[in-house]
N, C-alpha and C positions, 0 to 999 in steps of 0.2 A: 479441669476445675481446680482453682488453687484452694490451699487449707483452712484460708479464709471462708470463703464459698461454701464448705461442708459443715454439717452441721457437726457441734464440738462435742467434744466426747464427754461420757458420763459424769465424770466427775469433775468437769468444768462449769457443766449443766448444775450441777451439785453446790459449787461455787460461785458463778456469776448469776444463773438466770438467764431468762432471755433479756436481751436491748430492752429497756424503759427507758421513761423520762429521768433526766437526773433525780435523785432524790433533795430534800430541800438543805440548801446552802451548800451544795457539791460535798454531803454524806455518802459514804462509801455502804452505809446499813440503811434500811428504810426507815423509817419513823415509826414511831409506837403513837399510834391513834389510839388515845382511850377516849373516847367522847362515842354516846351512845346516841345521839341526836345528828342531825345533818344539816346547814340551812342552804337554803336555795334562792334563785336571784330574783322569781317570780311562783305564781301559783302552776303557770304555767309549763316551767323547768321542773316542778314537784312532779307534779300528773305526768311527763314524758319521762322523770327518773323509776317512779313510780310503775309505770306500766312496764319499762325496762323498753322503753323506745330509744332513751341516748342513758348512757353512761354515768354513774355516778350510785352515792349510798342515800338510802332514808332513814334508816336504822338498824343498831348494829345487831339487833338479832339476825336479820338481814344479811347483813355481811360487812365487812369493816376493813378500809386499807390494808393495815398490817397482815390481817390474817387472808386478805386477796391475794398478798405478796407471800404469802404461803403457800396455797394452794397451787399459782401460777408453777410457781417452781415445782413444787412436787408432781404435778401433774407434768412437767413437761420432762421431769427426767425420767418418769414412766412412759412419756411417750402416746398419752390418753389425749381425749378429747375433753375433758373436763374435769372439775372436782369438788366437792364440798368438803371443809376443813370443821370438824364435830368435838365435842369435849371431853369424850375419850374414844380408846377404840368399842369400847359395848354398844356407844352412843350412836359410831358411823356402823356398825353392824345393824343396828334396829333398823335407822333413817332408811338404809339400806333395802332392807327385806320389806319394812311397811311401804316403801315406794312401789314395791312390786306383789306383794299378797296382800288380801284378805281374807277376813270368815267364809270358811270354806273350801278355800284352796290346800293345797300340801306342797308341801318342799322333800326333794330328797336332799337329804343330807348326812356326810359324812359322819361314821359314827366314829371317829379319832379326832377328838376336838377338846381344844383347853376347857376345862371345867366351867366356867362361867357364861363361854359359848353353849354347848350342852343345857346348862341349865335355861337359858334363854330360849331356845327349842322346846325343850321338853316339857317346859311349865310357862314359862309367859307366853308364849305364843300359841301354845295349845289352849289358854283359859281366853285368848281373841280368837279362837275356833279356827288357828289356823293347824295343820297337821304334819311337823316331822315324819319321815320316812325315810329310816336311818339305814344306810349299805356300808358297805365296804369299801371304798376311792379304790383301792388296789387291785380290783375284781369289781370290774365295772357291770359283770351281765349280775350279781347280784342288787344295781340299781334297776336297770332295767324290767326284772320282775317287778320288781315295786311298783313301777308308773300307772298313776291314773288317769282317768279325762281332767281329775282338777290339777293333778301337778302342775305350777307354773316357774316353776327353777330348780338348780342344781348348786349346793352349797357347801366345797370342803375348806380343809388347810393348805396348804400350797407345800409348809410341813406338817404334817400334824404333832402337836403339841399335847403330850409330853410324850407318844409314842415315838414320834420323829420315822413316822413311814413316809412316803414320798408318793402319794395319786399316780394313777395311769392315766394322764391328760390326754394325752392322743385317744386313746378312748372313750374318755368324757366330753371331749370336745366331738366327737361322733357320735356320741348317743343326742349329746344336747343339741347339734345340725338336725340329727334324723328327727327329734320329737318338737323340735323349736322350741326350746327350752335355754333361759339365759342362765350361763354360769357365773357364779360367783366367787372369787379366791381371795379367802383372806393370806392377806402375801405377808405378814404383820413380821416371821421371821425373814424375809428378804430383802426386807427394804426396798426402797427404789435402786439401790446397789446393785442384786443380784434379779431382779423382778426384771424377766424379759419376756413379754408377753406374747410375740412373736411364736415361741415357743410354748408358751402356759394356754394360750387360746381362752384367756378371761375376760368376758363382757362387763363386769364390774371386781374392781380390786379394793377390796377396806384393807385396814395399815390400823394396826393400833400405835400411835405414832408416840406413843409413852414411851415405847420403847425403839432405842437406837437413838432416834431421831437427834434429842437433845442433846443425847451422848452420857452424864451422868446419872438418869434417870430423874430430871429434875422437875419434868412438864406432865401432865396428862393431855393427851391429846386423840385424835382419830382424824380419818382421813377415808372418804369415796372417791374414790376414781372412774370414770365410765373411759374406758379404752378403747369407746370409738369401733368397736365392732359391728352393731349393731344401730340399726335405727330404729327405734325405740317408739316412732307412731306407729309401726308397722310389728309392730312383738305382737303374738298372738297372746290373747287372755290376760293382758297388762291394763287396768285401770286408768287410764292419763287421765280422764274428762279433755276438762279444755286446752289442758296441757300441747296436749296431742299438735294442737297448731305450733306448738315450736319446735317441729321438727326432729331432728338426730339428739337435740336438748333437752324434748323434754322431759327424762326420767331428770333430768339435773333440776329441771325447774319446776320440777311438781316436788322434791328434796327441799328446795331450800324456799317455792314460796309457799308451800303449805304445811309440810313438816317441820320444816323450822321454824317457821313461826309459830305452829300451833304445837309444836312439843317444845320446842324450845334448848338445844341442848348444843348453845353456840360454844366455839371457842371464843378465850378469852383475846385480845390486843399481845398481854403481856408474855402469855403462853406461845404466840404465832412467830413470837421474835425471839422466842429464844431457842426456838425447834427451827424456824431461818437458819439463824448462829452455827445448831447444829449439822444441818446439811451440808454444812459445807463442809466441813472434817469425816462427814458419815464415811466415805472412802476408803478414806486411813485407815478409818476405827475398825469399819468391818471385815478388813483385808488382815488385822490383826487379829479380831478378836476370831475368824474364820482357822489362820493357822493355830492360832493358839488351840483350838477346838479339837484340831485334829492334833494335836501334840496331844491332851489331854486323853481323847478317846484310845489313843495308841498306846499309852502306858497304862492306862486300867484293864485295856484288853490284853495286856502280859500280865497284869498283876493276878496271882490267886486267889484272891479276897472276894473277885471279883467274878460273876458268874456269867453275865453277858452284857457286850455295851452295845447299843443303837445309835450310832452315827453314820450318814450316805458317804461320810469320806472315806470309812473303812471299807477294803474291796469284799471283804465278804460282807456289809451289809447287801441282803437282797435287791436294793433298789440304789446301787452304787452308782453304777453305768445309766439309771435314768435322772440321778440326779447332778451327774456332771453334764449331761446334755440339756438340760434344763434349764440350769442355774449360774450359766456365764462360768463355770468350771471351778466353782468353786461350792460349799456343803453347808452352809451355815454355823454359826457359832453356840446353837445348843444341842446336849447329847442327852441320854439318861443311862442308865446302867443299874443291873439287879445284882444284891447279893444273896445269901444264904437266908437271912429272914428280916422281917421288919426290926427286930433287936440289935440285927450288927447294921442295918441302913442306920439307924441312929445311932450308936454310936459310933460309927464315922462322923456322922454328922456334927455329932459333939465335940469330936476331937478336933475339928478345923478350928485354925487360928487365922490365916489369912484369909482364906474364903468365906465369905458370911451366910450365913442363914438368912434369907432375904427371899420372900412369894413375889419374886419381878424376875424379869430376865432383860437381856440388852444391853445390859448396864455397862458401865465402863470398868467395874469390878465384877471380878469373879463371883457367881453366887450360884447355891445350892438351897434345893430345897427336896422335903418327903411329899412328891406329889396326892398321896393315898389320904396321909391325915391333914393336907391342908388345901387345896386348890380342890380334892372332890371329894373334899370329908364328909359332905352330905350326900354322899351316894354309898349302898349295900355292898361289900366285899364282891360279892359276886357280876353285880352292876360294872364294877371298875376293873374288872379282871375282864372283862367283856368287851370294853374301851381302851383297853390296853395299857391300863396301870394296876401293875400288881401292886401288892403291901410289901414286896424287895426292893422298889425302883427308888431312885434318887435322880432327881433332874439336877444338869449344872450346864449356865449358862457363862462362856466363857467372857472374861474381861480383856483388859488392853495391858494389863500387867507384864511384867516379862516371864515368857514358859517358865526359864528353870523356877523361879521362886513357887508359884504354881504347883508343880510338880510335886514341889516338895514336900508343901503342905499336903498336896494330894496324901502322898505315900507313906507321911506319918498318922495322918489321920486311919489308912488301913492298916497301918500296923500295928493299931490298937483292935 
């Protein structure tokens, strides 16, 4: 088979896309379709787009060129069988989970999860009667107790965020075979870069595509992936209705024709094209901002200031060796680190001049932040010590800057 023949490697996928039609006037970028309307050539061409018998948009709650030509590619450099493109990542989290629960049902779910994840468990979806049943990913038989008749999935971080422990998938992907249970991974720190599913064993992937994606932090965005694991008229205890007749699709098309349209929480046109833009440099970006990371974690863990750092690059994190096997061999580009008390986290914090105080990560700058008093500032000291953020830790998400300058700020900032 020549090299032609093969399918092209990641970050070609990243760059071109699959083969389409030219785009219009021999554009090298897709178009930016802002038009919320669609016309059609008869009543009849409406009722077959309509039904989703041939091809084409009605409305762009619906779905919309530009942000097609998003999806396509993102889904295909994951390597999934589909996608819905959402308007942020909270957005494709909910579309997500209300595609597959209702009042009544319960989820396990990882209890190492970004704050706003967390809260969405613990309160929105317990006040729609549905039930969190929160384990450990890293000690999977602690899920296992949990399950009930109604459990109908399994829900962590691929890292957890802002713990940065790393799930025992091989095990979750066995519990969730033995109980027929779909797993969920939100990959949102992997990107489609380091997201190999092959390895991860996830029936649906959300992406909060705000971050990485665009590269500056410029877009809000989200992103569903169904990875094709799974046939979906055949899931035990899953809701389709009529869905059910589309086959391996229809968790996708119960997402986007009845949740989206009746929640409503489309991506924009102008949004889809500039998180396109950024796919294609994702690459680079994250191959930088991944070493930088591990530069980063490696000199705070010499430095004394410093009392422990959580990164899978470093060999003694616990979960070193499962997350080089996972993650295309390389660790991601955010770490956290404790010091002595929440008095000296801040002022490090204060003392950074290059690095900013920024509640985002992915960015193409370096940013830090005090996960305790801000991303779970509504949660009890003892709640977040439970989740695995102390009131010592500091998250920092590495940028694309060059190490030494980095560093340096780092280690003036400690030296205060």
């Amino acid at each position: 088979m020549t090299r032609q023949a093969e399918r092209p490697h990641l970050d070609t996928l990243l760059v071109h896309g699959a083969p389409t039609e030219p785009h219009t006037a021999g554009s090298t970028l897709p178009p930016v379709v802002h038009s919320v309307g669609y016309a059609h050539g008869s009543a009849e061409d409406m009722e077959a787009v309509f039904l989703q018998q041939q091809p084409g948009f009605v409305y762009s709650r619906l779905g919309n060129p530009t942000v097609q030509a998003l999806e396509e590619r993102f889904v295909l450099a994951c390597g999934g069988r589909g996608g819905l493109a959402a308007a942020s990542g909270m957005s494709a989290i909910t579309l997500a989970l209300l595609g597959l629960l209702r009042s009544g049902d319960a989820v396990l779910v990882s209890r190492y999860l970004f704050g706003g994840t967390h809260s969405l468990f613990d309160t929105t979806l317990r006040d729609l009667g549905i039930t969190p049943l929160f384990f450990d990913p890293c000690n999977v038989a602690t899920a296992r107790r949990l399950l009930t008749p109604n459990t109908r999935a399994v829900f962590v971080e691929a890292i957890a965020n802002p713990a940065i422990l790393v799930p025992d998938f091989p095990a979750l992907r066995g519990l969730c075979d033995e109980a027929a249970l779909p797993l969920i991974v939100d990959a949102t720190l992997l990107t489609p870069s380091l997201f190999d599913n092959a390895m991860l064993g996830a029936d649906l992937a959300v992406f909060s595509t705000s971050k990485f994606i665009a590269g500056p932090a410029s877009a809000l965005g989200g992103m569903v992936v169904d990875t094709g694991r799974l046939d979906w008229s055949t899931c035990r205890g899953v809701d389709l209705g009529d869905y059910r007749r589309q086959g391996p699709q229809a968790l996708l098309a119960k997402l986007r024709r009845q949740l989206m349209i009746g929640v409503g929480p489309s991506m924009s046109p102008s949004v889809a094209f500039m998180q396109l833009l950024g796919l294609e440099t994702l690459g680079l970006r994250l191959e930088r901002q991944c070493a930088n990371a591990q530069a980063i974690a490696e000199c705070l863990a010499a430095h004394p200031a410093v009392a422990q750092v959580q990164y899978p690059g470093l060999p003694e994190h616990p979960h070193h060796g499962r997350a080089r096997e996972l993650f295309r061999g390389q660790f991601g580009s955010v770490l956290s680190f404790t010091m002595e008390s929440r008095a000296a986290a801040f002022r490090f914090l204060n003392r950074l001049a290059l690095v900013q105080r920024v509640v985002n990560l992915g960015d193409t700058k370096t940013l830090a932040i005090h996960p305790a008093s801000t991303i779970y500032s509504s949660l009890f000291p003892g709640q977040r010590e439970e989740l695995g953020v102390p009131e010592t830790m500091v998250r920092v998400s590495a940028g694309i800057e060059h190490a030494g300058d980095i560093l340096a700020d780092l280690r003036q900032a400690l030296a205060g």
